[in-house]
C-alpha positions in Angstrom: 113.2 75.6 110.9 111.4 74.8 114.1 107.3 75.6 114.6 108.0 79.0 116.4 110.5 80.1 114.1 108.0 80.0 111.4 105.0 81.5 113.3 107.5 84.1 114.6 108.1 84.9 110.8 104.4 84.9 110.0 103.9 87.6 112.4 106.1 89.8 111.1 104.8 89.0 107.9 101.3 89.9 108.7 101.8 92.7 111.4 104.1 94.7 108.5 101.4 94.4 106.3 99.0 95.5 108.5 101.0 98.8 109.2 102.2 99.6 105.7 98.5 98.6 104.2 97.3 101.2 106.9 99.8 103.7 106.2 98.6 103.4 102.6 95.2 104.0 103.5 95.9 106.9 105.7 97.2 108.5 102.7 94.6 107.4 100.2 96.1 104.7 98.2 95.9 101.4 98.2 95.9 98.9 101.1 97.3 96.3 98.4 100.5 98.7 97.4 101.2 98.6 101.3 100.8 94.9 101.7 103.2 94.6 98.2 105.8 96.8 100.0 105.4 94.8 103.2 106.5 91.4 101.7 109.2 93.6 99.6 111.0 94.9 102.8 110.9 92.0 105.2 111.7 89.5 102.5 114.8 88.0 101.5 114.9 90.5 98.6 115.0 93.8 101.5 115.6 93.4 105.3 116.1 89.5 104.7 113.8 89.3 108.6 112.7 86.5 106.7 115.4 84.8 105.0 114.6 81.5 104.1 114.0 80.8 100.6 111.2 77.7 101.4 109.2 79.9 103.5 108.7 82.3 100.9 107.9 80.0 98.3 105.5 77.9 100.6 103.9 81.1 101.6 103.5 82.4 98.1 102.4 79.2 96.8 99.6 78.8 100.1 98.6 82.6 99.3 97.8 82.3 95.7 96.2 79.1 96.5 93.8 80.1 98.7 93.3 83.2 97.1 92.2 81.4 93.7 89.7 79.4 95.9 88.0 82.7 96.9 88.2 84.2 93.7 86.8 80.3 92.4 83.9 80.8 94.9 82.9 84.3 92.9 83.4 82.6 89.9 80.4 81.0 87.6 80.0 79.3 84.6 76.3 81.3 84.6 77.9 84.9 84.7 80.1 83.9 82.5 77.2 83.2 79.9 75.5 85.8 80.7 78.2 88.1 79.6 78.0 86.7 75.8 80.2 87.2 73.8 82.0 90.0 75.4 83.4 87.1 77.8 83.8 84.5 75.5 85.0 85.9 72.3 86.6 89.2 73.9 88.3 87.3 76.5 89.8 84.6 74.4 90.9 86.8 71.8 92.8 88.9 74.5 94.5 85.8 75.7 95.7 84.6 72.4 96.2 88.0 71.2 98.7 89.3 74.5 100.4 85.9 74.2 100.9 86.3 70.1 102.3 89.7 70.8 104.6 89.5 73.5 105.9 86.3 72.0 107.0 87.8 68.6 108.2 90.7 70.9 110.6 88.3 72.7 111.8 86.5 70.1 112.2 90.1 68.4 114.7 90.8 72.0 117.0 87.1 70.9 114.9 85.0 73.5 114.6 81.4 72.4 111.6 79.7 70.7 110.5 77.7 73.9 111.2 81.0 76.1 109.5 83.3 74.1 106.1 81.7 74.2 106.0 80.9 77.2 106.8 84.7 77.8 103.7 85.4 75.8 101.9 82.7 78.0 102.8 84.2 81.1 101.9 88.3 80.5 98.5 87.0 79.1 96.7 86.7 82.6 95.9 90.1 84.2 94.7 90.6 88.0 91.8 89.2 89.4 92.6 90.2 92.4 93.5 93.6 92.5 91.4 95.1 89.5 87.9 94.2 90.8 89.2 94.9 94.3 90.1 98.2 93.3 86.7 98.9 91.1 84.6 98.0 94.3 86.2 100.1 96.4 85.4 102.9 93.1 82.0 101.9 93.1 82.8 100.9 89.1 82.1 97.4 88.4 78.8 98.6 86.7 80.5 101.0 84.9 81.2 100.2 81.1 84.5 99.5 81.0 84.2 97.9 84.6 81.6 95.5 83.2 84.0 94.6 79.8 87.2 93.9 82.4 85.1 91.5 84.2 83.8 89.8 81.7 87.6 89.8 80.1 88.9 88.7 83.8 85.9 85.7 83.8 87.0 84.0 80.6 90.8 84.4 81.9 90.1 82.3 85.2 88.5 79.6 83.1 91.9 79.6 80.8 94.2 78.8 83.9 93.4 75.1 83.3 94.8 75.4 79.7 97.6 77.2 79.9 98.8 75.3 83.0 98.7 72.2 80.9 100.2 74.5 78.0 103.5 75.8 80.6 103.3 72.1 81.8 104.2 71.3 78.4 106.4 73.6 77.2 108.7 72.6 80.3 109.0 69.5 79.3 111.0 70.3 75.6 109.6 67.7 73.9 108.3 67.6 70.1 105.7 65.8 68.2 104.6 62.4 70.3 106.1 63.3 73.4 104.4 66.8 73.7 101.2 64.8 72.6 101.8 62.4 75.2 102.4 65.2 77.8 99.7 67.0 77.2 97.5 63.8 77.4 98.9 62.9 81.2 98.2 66.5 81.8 94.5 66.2 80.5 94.2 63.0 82.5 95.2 64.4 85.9 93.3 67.1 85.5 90.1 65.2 84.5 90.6 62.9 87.3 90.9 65.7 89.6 87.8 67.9 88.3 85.8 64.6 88.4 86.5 64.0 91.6 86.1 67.4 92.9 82.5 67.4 91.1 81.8 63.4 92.7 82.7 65.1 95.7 80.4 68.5 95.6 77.2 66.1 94.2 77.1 63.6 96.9 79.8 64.3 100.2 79.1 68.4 100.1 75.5 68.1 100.1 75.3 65.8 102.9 77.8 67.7 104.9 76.2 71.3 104.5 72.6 69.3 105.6 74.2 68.7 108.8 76.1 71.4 109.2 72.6 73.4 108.8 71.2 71.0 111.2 73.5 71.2 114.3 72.8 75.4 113.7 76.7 76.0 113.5 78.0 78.4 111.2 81.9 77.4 112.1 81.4 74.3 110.7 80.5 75.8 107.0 83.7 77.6 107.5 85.4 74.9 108.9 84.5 72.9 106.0 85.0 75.6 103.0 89.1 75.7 105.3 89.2 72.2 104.4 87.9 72.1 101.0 90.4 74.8 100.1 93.3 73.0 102.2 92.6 69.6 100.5 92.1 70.7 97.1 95.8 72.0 97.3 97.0 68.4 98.5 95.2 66.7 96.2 96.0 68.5 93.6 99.7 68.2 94.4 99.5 64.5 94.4 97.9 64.7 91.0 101.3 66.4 89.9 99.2 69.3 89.3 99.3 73.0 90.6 98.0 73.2 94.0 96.6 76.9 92.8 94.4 75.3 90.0 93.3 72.6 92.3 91.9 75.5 94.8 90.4 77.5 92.1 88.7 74.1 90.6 86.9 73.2 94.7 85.8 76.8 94.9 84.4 77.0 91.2 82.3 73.9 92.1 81.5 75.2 95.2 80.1 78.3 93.2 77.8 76.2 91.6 76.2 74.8 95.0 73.2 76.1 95.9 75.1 76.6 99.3 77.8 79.0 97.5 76.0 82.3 98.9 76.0 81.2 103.0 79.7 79.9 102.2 81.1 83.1 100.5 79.5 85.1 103.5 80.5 83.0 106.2 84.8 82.9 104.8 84.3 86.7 104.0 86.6 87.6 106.8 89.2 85.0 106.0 89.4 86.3 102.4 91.3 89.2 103.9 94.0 87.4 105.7 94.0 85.2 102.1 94.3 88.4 100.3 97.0 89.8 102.7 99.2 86.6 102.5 98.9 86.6 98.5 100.5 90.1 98.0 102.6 89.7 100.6 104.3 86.9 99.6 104.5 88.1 96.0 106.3 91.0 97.7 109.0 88.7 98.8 109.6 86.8 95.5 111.2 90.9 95.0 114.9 90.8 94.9 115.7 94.7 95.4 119.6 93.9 94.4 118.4 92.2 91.2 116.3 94.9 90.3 118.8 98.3 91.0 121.3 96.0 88.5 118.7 95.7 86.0 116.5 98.7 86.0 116.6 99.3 82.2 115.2 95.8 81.6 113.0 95.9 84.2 111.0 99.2 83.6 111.3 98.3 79.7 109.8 95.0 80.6 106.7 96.9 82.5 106.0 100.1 80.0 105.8 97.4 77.0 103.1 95.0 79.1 101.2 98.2 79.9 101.2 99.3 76.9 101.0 96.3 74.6 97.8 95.1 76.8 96.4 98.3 76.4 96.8 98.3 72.6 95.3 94.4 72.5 92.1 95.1 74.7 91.6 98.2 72.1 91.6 96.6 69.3 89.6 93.8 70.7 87.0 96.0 72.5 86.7 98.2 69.2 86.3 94.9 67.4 83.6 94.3 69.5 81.4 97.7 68.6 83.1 99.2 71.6 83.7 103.1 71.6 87.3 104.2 71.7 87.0 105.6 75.4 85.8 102.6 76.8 87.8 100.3 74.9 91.1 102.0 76.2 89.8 102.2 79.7 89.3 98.3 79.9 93.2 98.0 78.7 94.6 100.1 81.1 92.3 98.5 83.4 94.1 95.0 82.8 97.6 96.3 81.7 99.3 94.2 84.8 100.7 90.5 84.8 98.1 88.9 87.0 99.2 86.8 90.6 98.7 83.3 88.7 101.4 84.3 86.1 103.4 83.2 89.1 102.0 80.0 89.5 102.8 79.8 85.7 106.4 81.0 86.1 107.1 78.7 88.8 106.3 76.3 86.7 107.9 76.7 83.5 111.3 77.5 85.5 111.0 74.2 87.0 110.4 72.2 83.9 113.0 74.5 81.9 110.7 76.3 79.8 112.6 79.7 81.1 115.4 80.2 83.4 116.6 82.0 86.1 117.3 85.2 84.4 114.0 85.3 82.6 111.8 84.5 85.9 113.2 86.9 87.5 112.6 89.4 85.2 109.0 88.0 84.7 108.5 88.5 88.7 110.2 91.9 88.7 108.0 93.2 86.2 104.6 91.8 87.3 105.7 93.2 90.8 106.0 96.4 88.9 103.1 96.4 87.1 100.9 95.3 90.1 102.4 98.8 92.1 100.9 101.0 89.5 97.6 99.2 88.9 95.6 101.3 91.4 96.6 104.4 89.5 95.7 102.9 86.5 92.6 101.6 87.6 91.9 104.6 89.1 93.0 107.1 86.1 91.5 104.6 83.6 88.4 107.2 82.7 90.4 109.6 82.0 92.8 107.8 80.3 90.3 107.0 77.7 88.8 110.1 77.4 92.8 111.8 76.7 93.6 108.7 74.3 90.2 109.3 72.2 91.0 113.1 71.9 94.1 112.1 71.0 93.1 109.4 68.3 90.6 112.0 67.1 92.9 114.7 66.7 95.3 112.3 64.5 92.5 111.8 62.3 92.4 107.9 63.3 88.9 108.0 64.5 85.9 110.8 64.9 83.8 111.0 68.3 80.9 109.4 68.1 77.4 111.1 67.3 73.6 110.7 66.3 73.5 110.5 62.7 72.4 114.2 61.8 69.8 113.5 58.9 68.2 111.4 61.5 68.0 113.9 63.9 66.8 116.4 61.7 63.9 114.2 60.2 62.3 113.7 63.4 62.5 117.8 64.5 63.7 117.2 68.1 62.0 119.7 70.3 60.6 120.1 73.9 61.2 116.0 73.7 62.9 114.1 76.9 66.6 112.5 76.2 67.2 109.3 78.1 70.5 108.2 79.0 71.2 104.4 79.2 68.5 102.0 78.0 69.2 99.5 81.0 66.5 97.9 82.8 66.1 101.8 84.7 66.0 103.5 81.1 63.4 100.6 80.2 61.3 101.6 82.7 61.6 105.5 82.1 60.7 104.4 77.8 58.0 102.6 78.9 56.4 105.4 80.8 57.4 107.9 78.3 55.7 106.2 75.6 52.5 104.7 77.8 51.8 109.3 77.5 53.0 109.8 74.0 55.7 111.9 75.0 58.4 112.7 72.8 61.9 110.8 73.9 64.7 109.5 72.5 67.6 107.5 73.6 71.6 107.9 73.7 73.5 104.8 74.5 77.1 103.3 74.3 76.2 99.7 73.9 75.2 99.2 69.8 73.5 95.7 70.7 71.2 97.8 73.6 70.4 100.4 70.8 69.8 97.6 68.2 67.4 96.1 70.7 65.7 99.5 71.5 65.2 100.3 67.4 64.1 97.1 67.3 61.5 97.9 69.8 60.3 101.1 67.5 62.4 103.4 69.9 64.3 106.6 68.4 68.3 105.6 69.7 71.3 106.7 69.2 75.2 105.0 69.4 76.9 108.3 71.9 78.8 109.1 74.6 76.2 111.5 76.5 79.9 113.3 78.1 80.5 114.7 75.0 79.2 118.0 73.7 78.8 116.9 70.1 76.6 114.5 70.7 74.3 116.6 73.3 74.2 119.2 70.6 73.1 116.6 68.1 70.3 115.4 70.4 69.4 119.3 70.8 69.3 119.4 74.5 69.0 122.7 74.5 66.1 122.9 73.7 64.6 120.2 75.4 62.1 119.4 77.9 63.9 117.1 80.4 67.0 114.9 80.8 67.0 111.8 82.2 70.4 110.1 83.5 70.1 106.5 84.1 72.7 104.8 84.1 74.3 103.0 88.0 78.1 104.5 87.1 78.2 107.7 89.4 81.8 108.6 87.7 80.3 108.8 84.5 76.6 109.7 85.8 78.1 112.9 87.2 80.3 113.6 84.3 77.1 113.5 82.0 75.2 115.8 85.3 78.2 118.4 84.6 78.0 118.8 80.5 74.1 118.8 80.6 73.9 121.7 83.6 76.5 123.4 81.6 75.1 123.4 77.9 71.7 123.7 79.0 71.1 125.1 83.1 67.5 125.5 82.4 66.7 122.4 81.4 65.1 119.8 84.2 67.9 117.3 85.0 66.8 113.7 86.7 69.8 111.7 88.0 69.9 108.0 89.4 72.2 107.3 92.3 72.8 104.0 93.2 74.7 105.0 96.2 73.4 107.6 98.9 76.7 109.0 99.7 77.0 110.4 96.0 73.6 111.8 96.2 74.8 115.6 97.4 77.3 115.5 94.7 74.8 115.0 91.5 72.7 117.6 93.5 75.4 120.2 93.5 76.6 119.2 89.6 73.7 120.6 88.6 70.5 117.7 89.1 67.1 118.6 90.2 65.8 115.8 91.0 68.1 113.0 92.3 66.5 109.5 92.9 68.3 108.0 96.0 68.1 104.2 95.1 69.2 103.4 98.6 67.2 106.2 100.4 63.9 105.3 98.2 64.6 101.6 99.1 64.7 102.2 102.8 61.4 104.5 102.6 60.0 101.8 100.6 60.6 99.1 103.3 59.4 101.5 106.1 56.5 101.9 104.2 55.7 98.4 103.6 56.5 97.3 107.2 53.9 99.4 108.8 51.5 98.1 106.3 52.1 94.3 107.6 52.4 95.6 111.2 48.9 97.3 110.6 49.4 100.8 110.9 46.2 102.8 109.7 48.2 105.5 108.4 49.3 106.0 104.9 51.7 103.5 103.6 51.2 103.3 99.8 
């Protein structure tokens, strides 16, 4: 295939995706269900415009490459710390746990030993991509069960290396000293190669981002983030490693630069195209005539990794002091086979580990999965809410509330109830009890509640949505509400209950974003603080005061 051939074919490529993704938007959904469709139709799979095989695996292979060197540039070791063990143990324990499950599940279905766990393997992952895509367009990565799926998502980036080595192995079909001597090659390549990409970030990056800052040219940052990305693939080949892993290990090291911020800015724009390429060409690994011969497998295949991922994140999150809402939230959330599953299957059909049959069922059903994560994402809230009635009415759990004795023993009345002991509900305690006023706290997270008893604060485990608990906390008879927490979904949800169980009770609301400022107002709030309004004011204010102005700035 000549040079124009192939930029003729990634035209057609892009432009479709640019049309569908727009059509998509036009209608309210999701750019990334257009840009799936896109590489669906044109590929080999639909209108065969592009037909050859090595195109599409070249551009799904470059795609996923260079989106895992984006999504390494977001990625750090500090954040992933600073989630705790929410990350570390919640995220492990989903990854062993999804693999367990859909491994006895397959071999339960007559797959073989080998197949089977690398089945389990390859469902594990969930979508980088697409979930925190879709919270940010929600506004719901500081939401609760936004915060627990990145968290989960962090510690499942970090397990690529493993379980490439793992389906590495696996593909080989060896026992006892020749899996050990496998995985040993495997861990030496891949040492080589991270020691070389950190060699490389300590002493070449430096130099080069010096000078780059010196000649005052911002192509040559992006120029050089291209080539980082680029090379990393090539090298990584050469180490007989996945090109997609070597990406995601140049951008991870890159996150830990103290030049990471300028470069994430300055590739922002070729994120997209990345993006755009990725689902794309994981549109064209659909074959449509596959599927309509093997719909029963195929939607069987996706309702059990929806809900078997749900069910694991559950009982993980739960296991973590999570409440039932929240947990299920976070599974539906990451109930999809993520886009390095097909790095993953790629490999373990070429080293044998599964064949054709299997990867194609593997791709059909992640391609499946992936369509219907932005309703998912997008219904997860009330998804939780409908499976915690339903566990309630079952008689599996009971909805969450202030112990009563404890309640009673303090005589609640004309008190203030805060809502989310966060850094903002902090601040509110602190001035509550500077006056003696009488306040107490409702919060979802037991280890922030733990911390404000500690503190000699009167807190409470609850889901401030829920009547019970309101009634328990006697907001009726109140003096003010205070609604803290930076989720608007859930802020206004709480803005609703309160103005309806208790109109005449003063209502403050935080809004992180001005554009949901109207809405708290007309749920009910009477005062709103505009974090971005009172931010702007508060810069006007302090500009005059350096310009000089006499009048009154404080």
């Amino acid at each position: 295939m000549d040079f124009w051939k192939q930029l003729q074919d990634f035209v057609i490529l892009i432009g479709s995706a640019m049309v569908l993704g727009a059509l998509f938007e036009r209608f309210k959904q999701s750019a990334i269900l257009g840009y799936l469709l896109a590489g669906t139709i044109v590929g080999p799979g639909g209108l065969k415009l592009l037909e050859s095989d090595e195109l599409v695996k070249n551009f799904a292979e470059i795609g996923v490459s260079l989106l895992l060197f984006t999504i390494g540039l977001e990625f750090s070791l500090k954040r992933l710390v600073a989630m705790g063990k929410l990350a570390a143990v919640g995220g492990t324990a989903q990854v062993v746990g999804t693999a367990l499950l859909f491994g006895v599940v397959a071999l339960a279905f007559g797959f073989p030993f080998i197949q089977a766990m690398a089945l389990g393997l390859l469902v594990a992952p969930s979508s980088t991509a697409c979930v925190v895509r879709m919270m940010r367009e929600r506004s719901e990565l500081d939401s609760v069960h936004g915060r627990s799926s990145i968290g989960v998502l962090l510690l499942q980036d970090l397990a690529l290396v493993p379980l490439v080595v793992i389906m590495a192995t696996l593909g080989g079909g060896g026992t006892g000293n020749g899996v050990l001597k496998e995985v040993a090659i495997a861990t030496g390549f891949l040492t080589l190669l991270v020691v070389g990409f950190y060699l490389l970030s300590i002493f070449v990056l430096p130099r080069a981002l010096n000078a780059a800052a010196l000649l005052k040219n911002r192509e040559i940052l992006i120029l050089l983030a291209t080539s980082m990305g680029l090379g990393s693939m090539w090298v990584a080949h050469q180490f007989h490693m996945s090109p997609a892993l070597g990406a995601f290990i140049a951008g991870m090291l890159i996150a830990e630069s103290p030049f990471s911020t300028q470069i994430r800015a300055d590739i922002g724009s070729l994120r997209t195209l990345f993006v755009t390429l990725f689902f794309t060409s994981v549109g064209m690994l659909a074959d449509l005539q596959w599927i309509a011969t093997h719909v029963p497998a195929v939607v069987l295949a996706v309702v059990l990794v929806v809900l078997g991922k749900v069910l694991v994140l559950w009982l993980v999150m739960r296991a973590l002091g999570m409440g039932h809402r929240n947990a299920i939230a976070t599974g539906v959330c990451l109930a999809q086979i993520g886009e390095f599953s097909f790095v993953l299957a790629e490999i373990a059909r070429g080293g044998g580990a599964i064949d054709d049959f299997t990867f194609r069922l593997v791709v059909s059903a992640s391609l499946g999965s992936l369509f219907i994560t932005p309703f998912l994402v997008a219904g997860s809230t009330q998804i939780g809410a409908w499976g915690e009635r339903l566990l309630a009415r079952v008689g599996l759990c009971s909805i969450a509330a202030p112990h009563d004795a404890a309640v009673e023993e303090v005589h609640l009345h004309n008190h203030v109830i805060v809502i989310g002991y966060g850094p903002a509900g902090r601040g509110v305690a602190d001035s509550l009890r500077a006056e003696k006023a009488a306040f107490c706290i409702v919060e979802l997270n037991p280890q922030t509640v733990a911390s404000a008893q500690a503190d000699g604060l009167m807190a409470f485990i609850g889901d401030a949505t829920q009547e019970d608990i309101l009634e328990h906390l006697h907001v009726t008879s109140a003096r003010a509400v205070v609604i803290t927490i930076p989720d608007h979904r859930t802020g206004l949800a709480m803005t609703r209950q309160v103005a309806c169980m208790a109109p005449n009770v003063t209502m403050f609301a935080r809004v992180r974003y001005h554009m949901y400022a109207q809405d708290f107002i007309a749920a009910g709030a009477h005062f709103v603080i505009d974090e971005e309004m009172q931010a702007g004011q508060y810069l006007g204010k302090r500009l005059m005061k350096g310009l000089g102005s006499t009048g009154d700035v404080d």
